[in-house]
Every structure is written in C-alpha cells, then in structure tokens.
N, C-alpha and C positions, 0 to 999 in steps of 0.2 A: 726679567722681561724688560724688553725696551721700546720703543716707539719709533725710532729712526728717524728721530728729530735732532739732529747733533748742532749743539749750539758751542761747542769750543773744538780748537783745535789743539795737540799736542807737539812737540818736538823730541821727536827721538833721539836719545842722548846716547845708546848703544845698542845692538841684540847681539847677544852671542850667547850660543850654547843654550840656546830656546830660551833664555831672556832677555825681554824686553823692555828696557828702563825709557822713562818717556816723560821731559820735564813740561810740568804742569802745576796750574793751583789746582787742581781737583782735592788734592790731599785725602784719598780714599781712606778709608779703615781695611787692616788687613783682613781677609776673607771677601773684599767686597767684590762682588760682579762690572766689568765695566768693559761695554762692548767699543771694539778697537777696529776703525774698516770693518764694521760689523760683526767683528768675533767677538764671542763673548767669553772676556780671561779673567784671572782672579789675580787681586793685587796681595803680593808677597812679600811687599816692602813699600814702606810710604814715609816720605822726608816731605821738608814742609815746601818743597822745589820741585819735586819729583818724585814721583812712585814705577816702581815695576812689577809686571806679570812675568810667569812662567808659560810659556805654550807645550803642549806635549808631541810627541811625537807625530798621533796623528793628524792635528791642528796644520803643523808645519807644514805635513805633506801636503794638505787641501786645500789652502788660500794662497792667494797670490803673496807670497813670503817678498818676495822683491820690491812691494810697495812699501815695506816695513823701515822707511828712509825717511829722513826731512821731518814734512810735516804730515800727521794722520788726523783721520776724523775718531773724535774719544765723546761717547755718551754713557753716564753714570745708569744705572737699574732705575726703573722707574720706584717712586713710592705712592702710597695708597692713595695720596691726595694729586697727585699729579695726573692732571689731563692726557686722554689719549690722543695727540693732537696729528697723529701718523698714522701707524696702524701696530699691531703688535707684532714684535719682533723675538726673536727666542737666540739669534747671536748663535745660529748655527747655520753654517755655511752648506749649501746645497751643493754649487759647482761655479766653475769659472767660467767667465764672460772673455770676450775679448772682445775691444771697441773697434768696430769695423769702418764705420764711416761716423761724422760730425758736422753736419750743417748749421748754417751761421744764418738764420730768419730775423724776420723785425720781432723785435719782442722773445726771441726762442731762440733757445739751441735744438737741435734733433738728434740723436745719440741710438745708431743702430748697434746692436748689439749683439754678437754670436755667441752662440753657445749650443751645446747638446740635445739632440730629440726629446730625454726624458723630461730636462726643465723645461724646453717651451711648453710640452704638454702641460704641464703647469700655469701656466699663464693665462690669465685671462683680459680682455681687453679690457681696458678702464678698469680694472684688477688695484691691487698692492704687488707690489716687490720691491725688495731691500739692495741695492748696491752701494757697497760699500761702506754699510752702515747711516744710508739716506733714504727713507722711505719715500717711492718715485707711485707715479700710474704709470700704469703700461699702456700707450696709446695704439700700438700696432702690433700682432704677432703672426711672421711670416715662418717658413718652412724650417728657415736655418738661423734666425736671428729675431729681437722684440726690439721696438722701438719706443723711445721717450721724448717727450718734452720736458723741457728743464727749462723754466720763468727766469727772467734776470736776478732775481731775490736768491733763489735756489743756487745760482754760478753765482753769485756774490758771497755768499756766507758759505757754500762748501768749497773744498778741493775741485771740482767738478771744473771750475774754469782753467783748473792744471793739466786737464786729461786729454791726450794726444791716443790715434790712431792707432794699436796694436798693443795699448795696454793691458794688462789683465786685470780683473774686476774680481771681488767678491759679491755671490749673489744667494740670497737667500729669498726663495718663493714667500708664499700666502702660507702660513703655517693649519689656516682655518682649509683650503682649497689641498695643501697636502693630505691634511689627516684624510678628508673625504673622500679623494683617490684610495687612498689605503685601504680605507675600511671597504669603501665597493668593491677591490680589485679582490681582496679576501672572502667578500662574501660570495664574488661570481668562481674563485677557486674551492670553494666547500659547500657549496650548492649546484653540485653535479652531478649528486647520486642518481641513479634510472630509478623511473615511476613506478608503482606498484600495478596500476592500471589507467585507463583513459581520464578520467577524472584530473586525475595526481599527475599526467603526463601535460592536459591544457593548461594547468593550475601553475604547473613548475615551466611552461615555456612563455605563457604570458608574464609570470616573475623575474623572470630571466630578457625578458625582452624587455622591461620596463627596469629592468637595473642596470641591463648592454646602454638605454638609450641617457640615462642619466650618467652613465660612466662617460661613455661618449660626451656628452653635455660638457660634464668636466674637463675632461683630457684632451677635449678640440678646442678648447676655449670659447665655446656659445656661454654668452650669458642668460 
C-alpha cells in the first residue's frame, strides 16, 4: 500500500523485455513493492545505484508504457509507523487519462483531464485520486474529463511541471469509492428475485430504491 505522496524521483537507466531498471538510492530489498507512476512492481534486483522491476504482460498493456523514459515518480510501501499523509493507494492502475487542457493561474496550475465514462463515474468532487502515482483532489468532474488544481509545492517537487497537452497519465480512482460501487452494483444484480406477495413486493422496491438512490449517489459523484 502507498499514499501517493512521492518524495524522490528516479532515472531510468533501461526497459526492455518488461524490465525496468531505474538508478536510484532507494536500494530496495528484493521482493519489495515499490509504486512506479503509480504501478505498483516488485524489485528483482537491487545494486547499491540501482534497482529493477519486471512488469508483466498485462501491466504493460495498461499504463502509459511510454512515460517509462527520463525521469519517473518512485514511492517505497508504506510501513506501520508511516503517516497516511495522502490517501491510500493500492498501485493498481484503473485506466488512462489524457491531458486535455493546462492552465497557468496565480498560485495554481488547472489540469483537465479526459478519460472514460466508467472512471469518471468514479470520481468524486473534492474526492482522492492518484495520477501518476501523486495523490491529487478532484476539484471538478464534467462529462468526458475531471479537473485539478495542482499548488506550486505539488509542480515543484513532482513531474507535474513536465506535463504537456496530450500526454498520457496513469490513474487510479478512490480504492474506498471503488469497492462501494462494486458491492452495490452486485447487490442490485442479485436482488431481483419477484415478491412472494404484496408485503415482500413494497419491502423489495423501497430496498431497491434506496440502494438505485445511494448507487447513484456514488456513481454521479454527489457527495
């Protein structure tokens, strides 16, 4: 588990053939977790300069592989005594973003972001979400894109003041707001058997209406 609090940067020193060596002091322990642009890989070698991971096949396919250049954002697992000073992050990628537009305010950057029906439905205003392995708030979510502010602090110490117009993003929702869809969306699929009688019929459609209205709740982003 992570936070999406990334305080060091790495240099990729190579990928090929699904690995990805990346010089760093981190000097992990082999087996350790360590989320990468917000993937979370396991390191399979570690030299006292550099360590690498292996990504799998279906990792590859689903993150923007292309950002896998230069420099990347790398955060270690969190441990027991470490502050949750983000939000919790699980280093599993939901789907990609593409940066649509970037505005340049006093004090702020604005960073709209497009992406698919299913994750906005995810989204919640003033929410969490993970890009890139950066724990953000979501300050706006419209039809086909969610919008952020990003503090001087935040483009000072990430990648984020590297990010041009049509890049692609890693993004990982609210892992707490996913489960919740899941479980409701399950429960309104296997609670649809027909009433026995009138009783069992008002009983099962005000249950049903008060779980349509919290799924909703969810999945439109009311808070």
């Amino acid at each position: 588990m992570f936070s999406g609090l990334v305080r060091e940067f790495a240099h990729v020193r190579f990928y090929h053939n699904q690995i990805l060596c990346l010089e760093s002091a981190l000097n992990p322990n082999i087996g350790d977790s360590i989320a990468i642009n917000g993937v979370c890989l396991t390191a399979i070698e570690s030299k006292k300069d550099f360590f690498c991971v292996e990504l799998s096949n279906n990792t590859a396919q689903t993150i923007a592989i292309e950002n896998l250049t230069h420099l990347v954002h790398i955060e270690p697992a969190l441990k027991l005594q470490d502050g949750l000073h983000g939000h919790i992050v699980q280093g599993h990628i939901d789907s990609l973003g593409i940066i649509q537009e970037i505005q340049q305010k006093k004090n702020q950057h604005i960073f709209q972001i497009q992406t698919n029906e299913r994750t906005l439905r995810l989204m919640i205003e003033k929410g969490s979400v993970c890009i890139d392995g950066i724990s953000l708030t979501i300050n706006r979510v419209e039809k086909k894109y969610f919008e952020l502010i990003v503090i001087p602090h935040t483009m000072n110490s990430t990648l984020f003041s590297t990010y041009k117009t049509g890049r692609r993003v890693n993004i990982e929702t609210d892992v707490i707001v996913r489960s919740i869809e899941s479980i409701l969306y399950k429960y309104m699929q296997t609670h649809s058997t027909y009433p026995h009688n009138d009783f069992q019929l008002h009983r099962q459609i005000d249950n049903d209406k008060m779980m349509q209205e919290v799924y909703d709740s969810i999945t439109l982003g009311y808070s």
